[in-house]
N, C-alpha and C positions, 0 to 999 in steps of 0.2 A: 125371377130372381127374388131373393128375402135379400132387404136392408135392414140393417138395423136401424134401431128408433134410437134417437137423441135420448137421454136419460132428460127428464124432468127438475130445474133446479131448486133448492127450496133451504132451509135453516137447519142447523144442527145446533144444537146443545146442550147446556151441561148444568146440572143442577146437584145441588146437597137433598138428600132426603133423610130426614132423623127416624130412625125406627123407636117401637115404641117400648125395645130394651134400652135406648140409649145409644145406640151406635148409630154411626154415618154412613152414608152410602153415597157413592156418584154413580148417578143417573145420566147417561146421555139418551137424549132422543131426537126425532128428525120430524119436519112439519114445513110443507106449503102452504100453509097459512102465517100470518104474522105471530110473531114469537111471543109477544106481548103478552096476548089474547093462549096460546097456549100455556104459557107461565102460569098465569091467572087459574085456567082449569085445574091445572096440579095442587094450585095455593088451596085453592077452595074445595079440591076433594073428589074432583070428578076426573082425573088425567090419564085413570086406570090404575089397573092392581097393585102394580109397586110402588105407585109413591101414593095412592088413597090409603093403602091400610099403613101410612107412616103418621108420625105425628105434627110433623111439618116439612116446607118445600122449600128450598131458598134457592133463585136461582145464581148460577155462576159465570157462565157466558155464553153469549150464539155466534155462528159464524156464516156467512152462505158459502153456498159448495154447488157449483156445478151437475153433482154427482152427491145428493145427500145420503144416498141408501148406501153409498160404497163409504164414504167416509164415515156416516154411523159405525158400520159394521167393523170397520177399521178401530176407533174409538174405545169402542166396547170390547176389543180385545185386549187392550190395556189394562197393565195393575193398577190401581185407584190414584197412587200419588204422580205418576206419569198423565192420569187424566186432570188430577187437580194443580198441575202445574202448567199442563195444558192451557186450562182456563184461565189460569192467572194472565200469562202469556195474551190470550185472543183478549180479555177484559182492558189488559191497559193498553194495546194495541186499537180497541176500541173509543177509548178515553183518550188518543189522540189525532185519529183520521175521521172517527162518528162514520164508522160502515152499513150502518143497518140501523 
């Protein structure tokens, strides 16, 4: 018999990336590591190709998920102000339970 395997649970989230014409972009991404620690890599340039060739990273929110690959992918099919209202949303919902 195949079972399936439990998905793996881990962080999603959401960040600003300034390109270096001047425009904004929401960036989501997803990471079993601490989010912290991945924020950090974006800030500093090494987080990979979309948001290193920007001119900076500001994060916006993380959330944990059960199921981070499915909700990424969910995410990112979002038009940008649906995702940036998202994270307003998951931020002050942060700012009063402290989730993560």
């Amino acid at each position: 018999m195949f079972w399936k395997t439990k998905p793996k649970p881990g962080m999603v989230y959401l960040g600003e990336s300034t390109r270096p014409d001047g425009s904004k972009k929401v960036y989501t991404g997803m990471t079993r590591r601490s989010v912290w620690i991945r924020w950090k890599e974006h800030m500093i340039g090494r987080g990979g190709g979309y948001t290193s060739r920007g001119l900076s990273f500001r994060p916006l929110a993380a959330f944990w998920s059960r199921n981070p690959c499915k909700a990424e992918r969910t995410i990112k099919s979002w038009d940008s102000s649906r995702k940036r209202s998202f994270a307003s949303f998951i931020a002050r919902r942060y700012k009063e339970k402290k989730d993560y």
